[in-house]
C-alpha positions as CSV (number, residue, x, y, z in Angstrom):
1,X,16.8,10.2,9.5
2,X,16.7,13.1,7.3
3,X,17.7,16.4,8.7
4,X,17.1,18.3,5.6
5,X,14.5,17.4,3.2
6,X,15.7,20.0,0.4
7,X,19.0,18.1,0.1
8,X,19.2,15.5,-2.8
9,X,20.0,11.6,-1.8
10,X,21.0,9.0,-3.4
11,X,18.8,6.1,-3.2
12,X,18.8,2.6,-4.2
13,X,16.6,-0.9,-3.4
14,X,17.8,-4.5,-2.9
15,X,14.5,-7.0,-4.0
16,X,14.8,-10.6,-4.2
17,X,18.6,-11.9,-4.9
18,X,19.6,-8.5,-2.7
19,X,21.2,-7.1,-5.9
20,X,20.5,-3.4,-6.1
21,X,18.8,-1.6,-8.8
22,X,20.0,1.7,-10.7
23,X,20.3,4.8,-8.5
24,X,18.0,7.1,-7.8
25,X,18.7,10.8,-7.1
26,X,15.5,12.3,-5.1
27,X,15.4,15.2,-2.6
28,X,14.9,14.0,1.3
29,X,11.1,14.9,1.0
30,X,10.9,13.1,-1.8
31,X,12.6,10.2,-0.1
32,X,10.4,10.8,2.7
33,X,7.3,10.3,1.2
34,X,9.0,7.0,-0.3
35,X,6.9,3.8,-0.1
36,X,7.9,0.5,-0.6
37,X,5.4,-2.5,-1.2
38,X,6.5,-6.2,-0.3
39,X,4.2,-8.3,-1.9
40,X,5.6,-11.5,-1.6
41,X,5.5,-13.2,1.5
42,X,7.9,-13.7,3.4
43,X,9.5,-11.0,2.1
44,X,12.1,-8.4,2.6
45,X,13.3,-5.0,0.9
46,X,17.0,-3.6,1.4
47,X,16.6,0.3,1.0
48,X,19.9,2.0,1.4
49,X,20.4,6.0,0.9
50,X,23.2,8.5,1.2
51,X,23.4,12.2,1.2
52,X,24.8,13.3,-2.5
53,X,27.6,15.5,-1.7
54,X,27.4,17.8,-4.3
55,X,26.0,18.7,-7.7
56,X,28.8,17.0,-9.8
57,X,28.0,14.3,-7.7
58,X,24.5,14.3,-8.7
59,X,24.8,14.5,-12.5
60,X,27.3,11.5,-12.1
61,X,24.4,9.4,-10.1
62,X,21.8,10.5,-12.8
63,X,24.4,9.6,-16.1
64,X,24.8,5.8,-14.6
């Protein structure tokens, strides 16, 4: 759950062989609004986010 949607998290999404992709740094609305779309069936995604802790550690996220 997201407590505060101005904060910026740090989100990434496991697809197929449940490797994950690049980061993403969004705000929590952002991430809120965040749809995922399985289209094959059976299916699964792996969607995992974190809180970024602070603005160096957002310019880290976003330089990877």
């Amino acid at each position: 759950m997201i407590d505060n949607p101005a904060i910026h998290h740090r989100r990434s999404i496991r697809l197929r062989a449940y490797e994950p992709d690049a980061p993403l740094v969004m705000k929590g609305a952002e991430l809120q609004k965040f749809k995922v779309v399985i289209d094959d069936r059976p299916g699964s995604v792996i969607v995992e986010y974190c809180r970024a802790l602070s603005p160096a550690e957002v310019q880290k996220v976003m330089k990877e």
